[in-house]
Biopython code that builds the backbone (N, CA, C, O; Angstrom):
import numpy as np
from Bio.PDB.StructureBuilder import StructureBuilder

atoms = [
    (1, "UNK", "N", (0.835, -1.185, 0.000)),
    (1, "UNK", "CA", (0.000, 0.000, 0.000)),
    (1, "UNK", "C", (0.873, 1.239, 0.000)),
    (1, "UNK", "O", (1.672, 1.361, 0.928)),
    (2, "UNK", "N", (0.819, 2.022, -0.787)),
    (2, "UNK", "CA", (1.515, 3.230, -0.872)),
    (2, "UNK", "C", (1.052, 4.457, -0.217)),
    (2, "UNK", "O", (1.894, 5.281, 0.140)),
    (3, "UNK", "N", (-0.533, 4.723, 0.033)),
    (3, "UNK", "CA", (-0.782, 5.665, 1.036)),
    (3, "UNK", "C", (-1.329, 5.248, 2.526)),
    (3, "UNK", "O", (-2.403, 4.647, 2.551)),
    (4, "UNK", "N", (-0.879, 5.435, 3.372)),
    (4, "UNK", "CA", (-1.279, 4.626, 4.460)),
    (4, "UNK", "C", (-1.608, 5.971, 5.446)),
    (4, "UNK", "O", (-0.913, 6.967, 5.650)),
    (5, "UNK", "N", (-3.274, 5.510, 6.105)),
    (5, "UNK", "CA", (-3.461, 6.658, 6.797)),
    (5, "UNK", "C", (-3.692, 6.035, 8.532)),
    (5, "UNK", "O", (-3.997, 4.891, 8.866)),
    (6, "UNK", "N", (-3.465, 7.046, 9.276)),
    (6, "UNK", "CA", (-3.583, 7.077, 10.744)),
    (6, "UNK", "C", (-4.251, 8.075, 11.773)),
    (6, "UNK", "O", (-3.680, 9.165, 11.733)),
    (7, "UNK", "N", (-5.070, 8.037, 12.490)),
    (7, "UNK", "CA", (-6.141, 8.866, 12.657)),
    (7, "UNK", "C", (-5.688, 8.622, 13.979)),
    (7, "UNK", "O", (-5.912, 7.531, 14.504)),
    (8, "UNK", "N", (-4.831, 9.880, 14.809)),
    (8, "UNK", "CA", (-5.520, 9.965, 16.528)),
    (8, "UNK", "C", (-6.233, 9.244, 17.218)),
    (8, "UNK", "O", (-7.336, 9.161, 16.678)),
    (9, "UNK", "N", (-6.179, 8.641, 18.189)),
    (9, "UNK", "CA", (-7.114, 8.366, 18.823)),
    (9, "UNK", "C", (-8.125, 8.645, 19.191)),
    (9, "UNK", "O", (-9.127, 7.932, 19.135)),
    (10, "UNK", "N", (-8.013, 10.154, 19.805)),
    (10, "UNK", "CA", (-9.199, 11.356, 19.484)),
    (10, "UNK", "C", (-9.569, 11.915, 18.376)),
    (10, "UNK", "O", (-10.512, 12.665, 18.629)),
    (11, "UNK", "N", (-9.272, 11.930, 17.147)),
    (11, "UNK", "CA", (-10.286, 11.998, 16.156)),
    (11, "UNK", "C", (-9.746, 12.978, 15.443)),
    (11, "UNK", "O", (-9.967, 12.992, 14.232)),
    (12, "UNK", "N", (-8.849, 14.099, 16.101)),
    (12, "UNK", "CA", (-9.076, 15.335, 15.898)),
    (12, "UNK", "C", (-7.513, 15.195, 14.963)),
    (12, "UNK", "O", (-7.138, 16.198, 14.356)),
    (13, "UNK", "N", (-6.984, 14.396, 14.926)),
    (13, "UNK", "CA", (-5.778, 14.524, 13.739)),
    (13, "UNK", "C", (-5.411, 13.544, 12.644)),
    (13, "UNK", "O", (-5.223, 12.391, 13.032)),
    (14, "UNK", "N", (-5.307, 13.727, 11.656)),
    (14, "UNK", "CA", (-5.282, 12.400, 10.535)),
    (14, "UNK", "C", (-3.344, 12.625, 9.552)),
    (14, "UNK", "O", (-2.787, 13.539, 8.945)),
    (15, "UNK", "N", (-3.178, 11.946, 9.735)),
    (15, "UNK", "CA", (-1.644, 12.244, 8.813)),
    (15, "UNK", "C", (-2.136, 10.758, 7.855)),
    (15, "UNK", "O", (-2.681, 9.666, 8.012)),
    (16, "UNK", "N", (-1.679, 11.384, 7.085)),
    (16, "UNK", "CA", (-1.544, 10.536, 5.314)),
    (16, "UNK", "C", (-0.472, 10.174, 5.006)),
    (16, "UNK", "O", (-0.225, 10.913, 4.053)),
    (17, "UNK", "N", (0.563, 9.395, 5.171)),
    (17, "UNK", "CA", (1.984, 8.878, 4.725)),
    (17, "UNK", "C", (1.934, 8.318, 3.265)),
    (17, "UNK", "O", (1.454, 7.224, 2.967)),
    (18, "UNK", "N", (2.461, 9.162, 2.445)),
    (18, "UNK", "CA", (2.522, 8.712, 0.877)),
    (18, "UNK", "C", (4.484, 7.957, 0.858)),
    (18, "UNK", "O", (5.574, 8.418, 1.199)),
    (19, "UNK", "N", (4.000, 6.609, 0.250)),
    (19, "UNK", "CA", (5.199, 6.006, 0.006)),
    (19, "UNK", "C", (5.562, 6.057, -1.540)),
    (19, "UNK", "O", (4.630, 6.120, -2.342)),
    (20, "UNK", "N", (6.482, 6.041, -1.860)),
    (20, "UNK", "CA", (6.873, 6.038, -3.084)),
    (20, "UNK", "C", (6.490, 6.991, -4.192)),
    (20, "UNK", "O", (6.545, 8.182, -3.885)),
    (21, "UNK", "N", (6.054, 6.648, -5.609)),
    (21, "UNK", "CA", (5.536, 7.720, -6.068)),
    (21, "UNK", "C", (4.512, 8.451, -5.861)),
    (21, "UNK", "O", (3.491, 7.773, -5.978)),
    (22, "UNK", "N", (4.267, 9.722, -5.559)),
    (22, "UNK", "CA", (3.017, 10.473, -5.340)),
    (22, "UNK", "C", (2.836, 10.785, -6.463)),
    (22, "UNK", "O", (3.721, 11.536, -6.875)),
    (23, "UNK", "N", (1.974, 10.519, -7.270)),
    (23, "UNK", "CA", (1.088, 10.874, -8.649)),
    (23, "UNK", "C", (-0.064, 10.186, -8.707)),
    (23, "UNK", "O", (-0.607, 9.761, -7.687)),
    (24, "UNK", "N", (-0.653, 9.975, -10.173)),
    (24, "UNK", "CA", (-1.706, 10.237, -10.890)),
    (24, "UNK", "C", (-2.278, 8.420, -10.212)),
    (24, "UNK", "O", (-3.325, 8.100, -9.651)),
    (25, "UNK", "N", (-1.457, 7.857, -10.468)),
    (25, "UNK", "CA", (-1.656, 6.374, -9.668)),
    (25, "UNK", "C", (-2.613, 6.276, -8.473)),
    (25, "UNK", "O", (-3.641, 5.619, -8.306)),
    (26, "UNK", "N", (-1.672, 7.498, -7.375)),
    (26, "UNK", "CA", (-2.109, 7.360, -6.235)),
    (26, "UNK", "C", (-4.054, 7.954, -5.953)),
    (26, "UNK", "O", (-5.039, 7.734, -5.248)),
    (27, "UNK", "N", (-3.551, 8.820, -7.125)),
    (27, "UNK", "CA", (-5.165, 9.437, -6.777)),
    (27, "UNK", "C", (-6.080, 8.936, -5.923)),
    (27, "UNK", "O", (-6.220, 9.459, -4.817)),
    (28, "UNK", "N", (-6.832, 7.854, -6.311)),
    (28, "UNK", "CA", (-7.988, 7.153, -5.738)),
    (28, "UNK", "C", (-7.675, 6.943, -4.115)),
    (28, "UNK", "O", (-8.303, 7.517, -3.226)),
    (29, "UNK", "N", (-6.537, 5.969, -3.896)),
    (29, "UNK", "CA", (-6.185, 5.729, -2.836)),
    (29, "UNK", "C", (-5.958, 6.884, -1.752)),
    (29, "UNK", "O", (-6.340, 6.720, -0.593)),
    (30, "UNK", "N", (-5.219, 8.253, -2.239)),
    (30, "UNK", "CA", (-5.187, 9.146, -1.948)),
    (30, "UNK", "C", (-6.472, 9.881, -0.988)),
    (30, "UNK", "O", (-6.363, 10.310, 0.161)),
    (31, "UNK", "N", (-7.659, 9.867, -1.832)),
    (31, "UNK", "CA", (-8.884, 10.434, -1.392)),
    (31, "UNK", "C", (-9.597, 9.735, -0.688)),
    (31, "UNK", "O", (-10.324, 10.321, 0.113)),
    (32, "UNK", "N", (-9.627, 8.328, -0.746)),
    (32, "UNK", "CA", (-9.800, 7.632, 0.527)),
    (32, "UNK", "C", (-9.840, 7.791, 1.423)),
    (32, "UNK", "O", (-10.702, 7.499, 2.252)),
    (33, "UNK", "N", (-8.430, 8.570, 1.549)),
    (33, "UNK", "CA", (-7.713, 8.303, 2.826)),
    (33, "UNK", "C", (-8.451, 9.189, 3.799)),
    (33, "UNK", "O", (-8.425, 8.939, 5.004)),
    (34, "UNK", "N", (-9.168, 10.312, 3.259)),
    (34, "UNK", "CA", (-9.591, 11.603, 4.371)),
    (34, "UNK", "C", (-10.945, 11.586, 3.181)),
    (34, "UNK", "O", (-11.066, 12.792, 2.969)),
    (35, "UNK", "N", (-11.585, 11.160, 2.655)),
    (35, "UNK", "CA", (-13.049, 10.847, 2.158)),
    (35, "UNK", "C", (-13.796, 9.640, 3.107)),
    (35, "UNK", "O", (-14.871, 9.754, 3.696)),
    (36, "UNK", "N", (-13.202, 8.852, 3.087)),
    (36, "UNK", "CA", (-13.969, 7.280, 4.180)),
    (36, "UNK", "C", (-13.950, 7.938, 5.422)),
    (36, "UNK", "O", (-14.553, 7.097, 6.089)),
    (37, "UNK", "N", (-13.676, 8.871, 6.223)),
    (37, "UNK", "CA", (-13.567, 9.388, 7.766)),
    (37, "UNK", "C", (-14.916, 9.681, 8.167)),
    (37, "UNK", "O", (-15.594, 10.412, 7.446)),
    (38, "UNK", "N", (-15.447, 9.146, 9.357)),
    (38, "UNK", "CA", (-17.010, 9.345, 9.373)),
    (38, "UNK", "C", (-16.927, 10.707, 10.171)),
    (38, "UNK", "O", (-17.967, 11.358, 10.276)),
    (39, "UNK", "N", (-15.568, 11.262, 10.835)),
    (39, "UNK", "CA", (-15.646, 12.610, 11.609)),
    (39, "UNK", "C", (-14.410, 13.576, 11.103)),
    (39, "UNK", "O", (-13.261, 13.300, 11.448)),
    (40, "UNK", "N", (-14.661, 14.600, 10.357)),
    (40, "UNK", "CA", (-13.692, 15.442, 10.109)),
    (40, "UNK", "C", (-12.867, 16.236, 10.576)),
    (40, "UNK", "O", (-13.040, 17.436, 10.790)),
    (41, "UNK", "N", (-11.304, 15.189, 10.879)),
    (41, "UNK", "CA", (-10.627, 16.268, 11.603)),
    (41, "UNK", "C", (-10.234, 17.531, 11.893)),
    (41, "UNK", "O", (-10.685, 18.360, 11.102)),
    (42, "UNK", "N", (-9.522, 17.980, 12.791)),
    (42, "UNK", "CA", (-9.295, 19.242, 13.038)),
    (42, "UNK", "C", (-8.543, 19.767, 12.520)),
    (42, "UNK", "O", (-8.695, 20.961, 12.260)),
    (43, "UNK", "N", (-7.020, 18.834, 12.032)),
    (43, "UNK", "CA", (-5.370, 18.865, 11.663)),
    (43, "UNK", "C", (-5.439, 17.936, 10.668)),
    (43, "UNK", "O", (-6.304, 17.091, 10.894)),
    (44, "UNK", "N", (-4.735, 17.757, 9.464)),
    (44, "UNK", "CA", (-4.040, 16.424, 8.696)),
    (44, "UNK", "C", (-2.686, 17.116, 8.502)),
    (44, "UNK", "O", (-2.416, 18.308, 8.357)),
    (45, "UNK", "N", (-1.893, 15.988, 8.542)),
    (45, "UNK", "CA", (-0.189, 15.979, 8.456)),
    (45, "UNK", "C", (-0.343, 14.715, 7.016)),
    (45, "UNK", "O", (-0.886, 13.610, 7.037)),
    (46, "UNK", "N", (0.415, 15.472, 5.796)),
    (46, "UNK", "CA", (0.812, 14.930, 4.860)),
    (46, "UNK", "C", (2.060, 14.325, 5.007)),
    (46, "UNK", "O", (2.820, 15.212, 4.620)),
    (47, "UNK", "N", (2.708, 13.422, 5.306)),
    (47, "UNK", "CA", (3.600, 12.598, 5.698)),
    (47, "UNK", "C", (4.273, 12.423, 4.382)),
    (47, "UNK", "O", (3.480, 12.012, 3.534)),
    (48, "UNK", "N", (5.503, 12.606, 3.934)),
    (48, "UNK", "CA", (6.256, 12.856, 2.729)),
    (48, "UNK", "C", (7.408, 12.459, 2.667)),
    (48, "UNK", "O", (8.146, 12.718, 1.716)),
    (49, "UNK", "N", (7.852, 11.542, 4.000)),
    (49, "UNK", "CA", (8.969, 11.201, 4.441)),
    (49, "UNK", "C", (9.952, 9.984, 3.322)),
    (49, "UNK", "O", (11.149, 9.880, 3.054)),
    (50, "UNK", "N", (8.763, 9.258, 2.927)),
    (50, "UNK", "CA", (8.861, 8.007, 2.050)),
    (50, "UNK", "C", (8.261, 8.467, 0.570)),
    (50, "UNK", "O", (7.902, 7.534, -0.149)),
    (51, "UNK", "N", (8.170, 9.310, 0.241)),
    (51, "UNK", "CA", (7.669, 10.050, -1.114)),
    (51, "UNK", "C", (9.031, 9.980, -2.075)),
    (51, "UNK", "O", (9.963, 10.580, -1.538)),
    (52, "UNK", "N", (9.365, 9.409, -3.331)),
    (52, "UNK", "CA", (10.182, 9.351, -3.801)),
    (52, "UNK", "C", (9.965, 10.303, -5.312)),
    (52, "UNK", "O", (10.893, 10.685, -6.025)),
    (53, "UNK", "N", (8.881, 10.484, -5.492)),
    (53, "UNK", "CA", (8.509, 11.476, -6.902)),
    (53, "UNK", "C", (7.522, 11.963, -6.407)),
    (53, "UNK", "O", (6.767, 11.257, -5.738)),
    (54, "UNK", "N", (7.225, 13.576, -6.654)),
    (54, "UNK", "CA", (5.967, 14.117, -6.634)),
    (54, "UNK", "C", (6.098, 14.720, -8.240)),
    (54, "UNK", "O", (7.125, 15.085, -8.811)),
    (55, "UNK", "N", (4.594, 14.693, -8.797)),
    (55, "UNK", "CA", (4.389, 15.539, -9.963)),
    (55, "UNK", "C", (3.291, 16.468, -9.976)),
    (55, "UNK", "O", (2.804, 16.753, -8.882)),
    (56, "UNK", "N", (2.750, 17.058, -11.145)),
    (56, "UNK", "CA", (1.674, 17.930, -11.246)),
    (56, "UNK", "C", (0.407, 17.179, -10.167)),
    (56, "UNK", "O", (-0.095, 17.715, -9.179)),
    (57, "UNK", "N", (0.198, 16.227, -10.544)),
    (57, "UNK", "CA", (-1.602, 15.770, -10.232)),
    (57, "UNK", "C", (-0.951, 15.394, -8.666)),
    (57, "UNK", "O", (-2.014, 15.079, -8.131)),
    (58, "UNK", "N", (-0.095, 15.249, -7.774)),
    (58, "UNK", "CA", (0.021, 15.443, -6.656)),
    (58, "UNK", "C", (-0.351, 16.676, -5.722)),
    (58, "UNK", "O", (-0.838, 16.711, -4.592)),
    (59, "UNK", "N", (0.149, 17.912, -6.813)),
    (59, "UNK", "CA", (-0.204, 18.989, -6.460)),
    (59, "UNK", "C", (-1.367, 19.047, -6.009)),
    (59, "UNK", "O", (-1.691, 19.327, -4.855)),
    (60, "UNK", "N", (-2.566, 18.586, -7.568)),
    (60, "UNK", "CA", (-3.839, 19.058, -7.241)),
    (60, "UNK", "C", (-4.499, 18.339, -6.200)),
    (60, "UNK", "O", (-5.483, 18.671, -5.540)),
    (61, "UNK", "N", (-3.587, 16.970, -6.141)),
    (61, "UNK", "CA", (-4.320, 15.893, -4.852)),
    (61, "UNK", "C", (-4.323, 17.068, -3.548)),
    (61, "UNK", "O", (-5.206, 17.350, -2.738)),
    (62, "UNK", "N", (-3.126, 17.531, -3.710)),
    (62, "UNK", "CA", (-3.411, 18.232, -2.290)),
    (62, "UNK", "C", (-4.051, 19.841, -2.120)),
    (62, "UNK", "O", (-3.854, 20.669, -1.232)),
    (63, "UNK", "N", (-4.746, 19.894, -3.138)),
    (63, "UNK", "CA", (-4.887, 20.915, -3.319)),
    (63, "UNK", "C", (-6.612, 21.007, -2.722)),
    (63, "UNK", "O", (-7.316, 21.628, -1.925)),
    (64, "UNK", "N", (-6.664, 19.995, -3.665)),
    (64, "UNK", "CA", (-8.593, 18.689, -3.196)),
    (64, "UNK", "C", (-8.302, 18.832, -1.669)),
    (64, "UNK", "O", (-9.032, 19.414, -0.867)),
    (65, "UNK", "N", (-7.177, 18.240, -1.408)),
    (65, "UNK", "CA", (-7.324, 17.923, 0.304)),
    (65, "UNK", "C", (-7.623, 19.140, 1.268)),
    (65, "UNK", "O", (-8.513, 19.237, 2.113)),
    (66, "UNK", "N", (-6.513, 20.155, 0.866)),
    (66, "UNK", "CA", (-7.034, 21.456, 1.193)),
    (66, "UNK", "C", (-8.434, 21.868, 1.231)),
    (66, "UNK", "O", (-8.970, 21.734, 2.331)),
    (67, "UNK", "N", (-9.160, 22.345, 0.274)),
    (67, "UNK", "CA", (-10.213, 22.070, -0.294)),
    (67, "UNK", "C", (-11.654, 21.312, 0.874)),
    (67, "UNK", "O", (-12.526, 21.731, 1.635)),
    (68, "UNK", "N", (-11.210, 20.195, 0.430)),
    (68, "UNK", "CA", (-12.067, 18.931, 1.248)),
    (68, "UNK", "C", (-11.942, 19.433, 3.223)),
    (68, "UNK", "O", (-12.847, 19.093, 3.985)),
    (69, "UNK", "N", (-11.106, 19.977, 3.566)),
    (69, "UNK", "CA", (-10.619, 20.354, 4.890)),
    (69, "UNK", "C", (-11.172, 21.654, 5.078)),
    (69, "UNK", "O", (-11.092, 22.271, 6.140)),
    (70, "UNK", "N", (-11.714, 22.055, 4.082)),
    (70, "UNK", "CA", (-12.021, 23.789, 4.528)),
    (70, "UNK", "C", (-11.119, 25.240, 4.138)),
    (70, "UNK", "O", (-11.181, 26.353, 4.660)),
    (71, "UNK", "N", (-10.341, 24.779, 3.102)),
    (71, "UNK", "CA", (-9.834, 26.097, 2.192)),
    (71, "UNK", "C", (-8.983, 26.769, 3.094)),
    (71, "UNK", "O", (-8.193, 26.274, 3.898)),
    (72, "UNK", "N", (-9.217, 27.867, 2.887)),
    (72, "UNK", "CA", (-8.267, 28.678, 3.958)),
    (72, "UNK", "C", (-8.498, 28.625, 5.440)),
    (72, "UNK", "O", (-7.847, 29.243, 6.283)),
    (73, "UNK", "N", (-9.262, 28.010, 5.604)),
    (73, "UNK", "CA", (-9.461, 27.605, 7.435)),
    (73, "UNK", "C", (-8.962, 26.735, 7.964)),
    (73, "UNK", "O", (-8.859, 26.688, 9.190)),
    (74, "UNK", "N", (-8.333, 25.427, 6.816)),
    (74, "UNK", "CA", (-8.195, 24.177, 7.035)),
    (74, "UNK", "C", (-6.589, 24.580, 7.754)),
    (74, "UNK", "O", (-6.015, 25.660, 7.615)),
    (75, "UNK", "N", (-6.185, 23.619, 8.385)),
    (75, "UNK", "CA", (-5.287, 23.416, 9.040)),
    (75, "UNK", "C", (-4.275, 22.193, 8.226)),
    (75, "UNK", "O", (-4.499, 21.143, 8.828)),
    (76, "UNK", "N", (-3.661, 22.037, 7.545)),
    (76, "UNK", "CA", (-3.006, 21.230, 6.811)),
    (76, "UNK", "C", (-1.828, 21.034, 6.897)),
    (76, "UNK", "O", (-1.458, 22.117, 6.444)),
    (77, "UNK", "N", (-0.667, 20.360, 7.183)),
    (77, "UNK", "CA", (0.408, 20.607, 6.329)),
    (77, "UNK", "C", (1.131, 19.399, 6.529)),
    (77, "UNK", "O", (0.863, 18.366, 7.143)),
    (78, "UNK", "N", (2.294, 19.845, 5.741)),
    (78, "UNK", "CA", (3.188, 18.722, 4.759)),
    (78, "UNK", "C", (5.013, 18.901, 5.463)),
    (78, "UNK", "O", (6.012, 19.619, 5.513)),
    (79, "UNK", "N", (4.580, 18.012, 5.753)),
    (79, "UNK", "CA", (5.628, 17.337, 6.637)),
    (79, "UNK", "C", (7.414, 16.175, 5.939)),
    (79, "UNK", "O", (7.405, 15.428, 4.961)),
    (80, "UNK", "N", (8.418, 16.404, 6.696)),
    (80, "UNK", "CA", (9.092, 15.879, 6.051)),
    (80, "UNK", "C", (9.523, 15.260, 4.587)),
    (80, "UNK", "O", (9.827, 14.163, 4.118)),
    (81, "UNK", "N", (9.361, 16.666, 4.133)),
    (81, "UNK", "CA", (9.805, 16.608, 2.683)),
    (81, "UNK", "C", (11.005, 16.445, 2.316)),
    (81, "UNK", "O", (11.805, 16.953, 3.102)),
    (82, "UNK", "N", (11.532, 15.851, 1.282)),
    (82, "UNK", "CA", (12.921, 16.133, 0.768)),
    (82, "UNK", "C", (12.831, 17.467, -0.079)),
    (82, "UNK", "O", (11.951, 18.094, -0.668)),
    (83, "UNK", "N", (14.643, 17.617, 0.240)),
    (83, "UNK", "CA", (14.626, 19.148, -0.198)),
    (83, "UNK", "C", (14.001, 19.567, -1.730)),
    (83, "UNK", "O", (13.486, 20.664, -1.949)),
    (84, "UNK", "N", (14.141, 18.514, -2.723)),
    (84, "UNK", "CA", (14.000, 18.208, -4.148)),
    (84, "UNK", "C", (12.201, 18.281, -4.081)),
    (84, "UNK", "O", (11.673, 19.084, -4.850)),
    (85, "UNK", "N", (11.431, 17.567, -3.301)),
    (85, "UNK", "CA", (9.689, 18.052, -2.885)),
    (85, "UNK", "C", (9.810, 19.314, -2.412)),
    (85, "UNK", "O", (8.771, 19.923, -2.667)),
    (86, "UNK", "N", (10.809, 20.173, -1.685)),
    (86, "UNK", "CA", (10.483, 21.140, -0.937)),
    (86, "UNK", "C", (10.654, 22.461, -2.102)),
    (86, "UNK", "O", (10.254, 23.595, -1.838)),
    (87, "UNK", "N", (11.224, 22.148, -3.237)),
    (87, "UNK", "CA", (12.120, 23.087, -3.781)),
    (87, "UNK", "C", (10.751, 23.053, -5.145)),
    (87, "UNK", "O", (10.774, 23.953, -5.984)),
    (88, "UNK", "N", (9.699, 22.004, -5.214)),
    (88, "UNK", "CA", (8.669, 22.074, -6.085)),
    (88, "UNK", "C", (7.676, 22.647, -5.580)),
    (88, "UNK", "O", (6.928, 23.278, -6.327)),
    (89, "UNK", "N", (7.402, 22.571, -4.112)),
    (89, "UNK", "CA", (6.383, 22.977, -3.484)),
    (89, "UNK", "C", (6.407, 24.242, -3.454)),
    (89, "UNK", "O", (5.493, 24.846, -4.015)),
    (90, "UNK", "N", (7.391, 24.921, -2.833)),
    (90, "UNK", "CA", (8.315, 26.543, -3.469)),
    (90, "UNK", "C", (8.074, 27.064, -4.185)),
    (90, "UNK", "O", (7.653, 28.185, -3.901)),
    (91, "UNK", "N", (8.145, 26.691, -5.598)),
    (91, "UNK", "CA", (8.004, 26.962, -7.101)),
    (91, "UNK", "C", (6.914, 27.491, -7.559)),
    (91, "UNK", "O", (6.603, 28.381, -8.351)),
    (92, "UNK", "N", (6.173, 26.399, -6.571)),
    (92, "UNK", "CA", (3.766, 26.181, -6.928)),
    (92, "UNK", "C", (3.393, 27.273, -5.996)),
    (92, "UNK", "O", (2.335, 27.876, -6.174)),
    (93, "UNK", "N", (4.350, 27.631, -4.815)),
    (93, "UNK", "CA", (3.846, 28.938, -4.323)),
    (93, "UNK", "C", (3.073, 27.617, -2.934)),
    (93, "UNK", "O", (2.662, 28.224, -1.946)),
    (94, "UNK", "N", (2.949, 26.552, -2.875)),
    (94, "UNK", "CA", (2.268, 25.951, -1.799)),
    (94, "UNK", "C", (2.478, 26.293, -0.558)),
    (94, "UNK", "O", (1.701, 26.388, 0.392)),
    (95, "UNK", "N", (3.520, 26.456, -0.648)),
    (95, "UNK", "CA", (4.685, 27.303, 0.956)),
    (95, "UNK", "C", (3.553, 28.599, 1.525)),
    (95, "UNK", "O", (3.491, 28.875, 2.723)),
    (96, "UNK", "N", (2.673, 29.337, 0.445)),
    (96, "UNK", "CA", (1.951, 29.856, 0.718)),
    (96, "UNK", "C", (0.698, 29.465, 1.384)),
    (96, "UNK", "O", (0.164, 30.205, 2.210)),
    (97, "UNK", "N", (0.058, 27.946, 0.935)),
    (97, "UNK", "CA", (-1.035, 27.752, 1.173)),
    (97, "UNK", "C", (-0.955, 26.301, 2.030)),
    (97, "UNK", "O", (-1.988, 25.689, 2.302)),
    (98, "UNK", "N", (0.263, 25.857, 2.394)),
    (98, "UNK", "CA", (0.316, 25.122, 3.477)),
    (98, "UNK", "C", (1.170, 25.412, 4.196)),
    (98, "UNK", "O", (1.909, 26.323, 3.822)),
    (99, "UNK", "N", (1.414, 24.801, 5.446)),
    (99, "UNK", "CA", (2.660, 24.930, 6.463)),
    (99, "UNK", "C", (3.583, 23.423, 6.253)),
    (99, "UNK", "O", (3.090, 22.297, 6.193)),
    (100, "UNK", "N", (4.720, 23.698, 6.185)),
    (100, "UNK", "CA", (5.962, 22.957, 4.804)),
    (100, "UNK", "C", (6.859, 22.500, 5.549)),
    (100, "UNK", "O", (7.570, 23.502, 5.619)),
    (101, "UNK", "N", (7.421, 21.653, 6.231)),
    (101, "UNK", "CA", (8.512, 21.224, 6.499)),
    (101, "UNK", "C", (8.945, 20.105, 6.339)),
    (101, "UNK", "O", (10.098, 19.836, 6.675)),
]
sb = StructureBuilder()
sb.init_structure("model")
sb.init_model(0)
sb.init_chain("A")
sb.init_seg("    ")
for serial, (resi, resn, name, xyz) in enumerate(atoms, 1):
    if name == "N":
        sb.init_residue(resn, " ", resi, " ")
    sb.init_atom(name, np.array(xyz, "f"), 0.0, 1.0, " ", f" {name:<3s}", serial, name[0])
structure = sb.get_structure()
């Protein structure tokens, strides 16, 4: 399984760990991951630690996720990136619309 998700015990935080390639593949599995939740968290942590390619349609995955979380209210962000993810995320201006490390 390449996206593997983990939900708090209390409810209130969900992180998404993408393994390997993040793209067009992952989609489906992707939206799963924070679509099947019967209570919508407070926080999600995009877990990026094991991410070996990100491309365009990753972007928009997280862009949906944003989105799906509440836009500019949502609380999101993207966690342990490599510098090579960090230096695309940069580029897209995401640094703006998530919190990046």
């Amino acid at each position: 399984m390449s996206v593997v998700t983990e939900v708090s015990p209390d409810g209130h935080k969900l992180t998404i760990s993408v393994r390997g390639r993040f793209d067009f593949g992952r989609h489906q599995e992707f939206r799963e991951s924070y679509e099947r939740l019967a209570q919508k968290p407070d926080s999600i942590v995009v877990d990026l630690k094991e991410a070996t390619y990100l491309d365009s349609s990753a972007l928009g995955m997280l862009l949906l996720l944003r989105d799906h979380a509440g836009g500019d209210n949502s609380d999101v962000r993207v966690v342990n990136s490599s510098s090579d993810v960090r230096k695309i995320l940069a580029i897209s201006n995401f640094d703006k619309l998530f919190d990046i490390s």
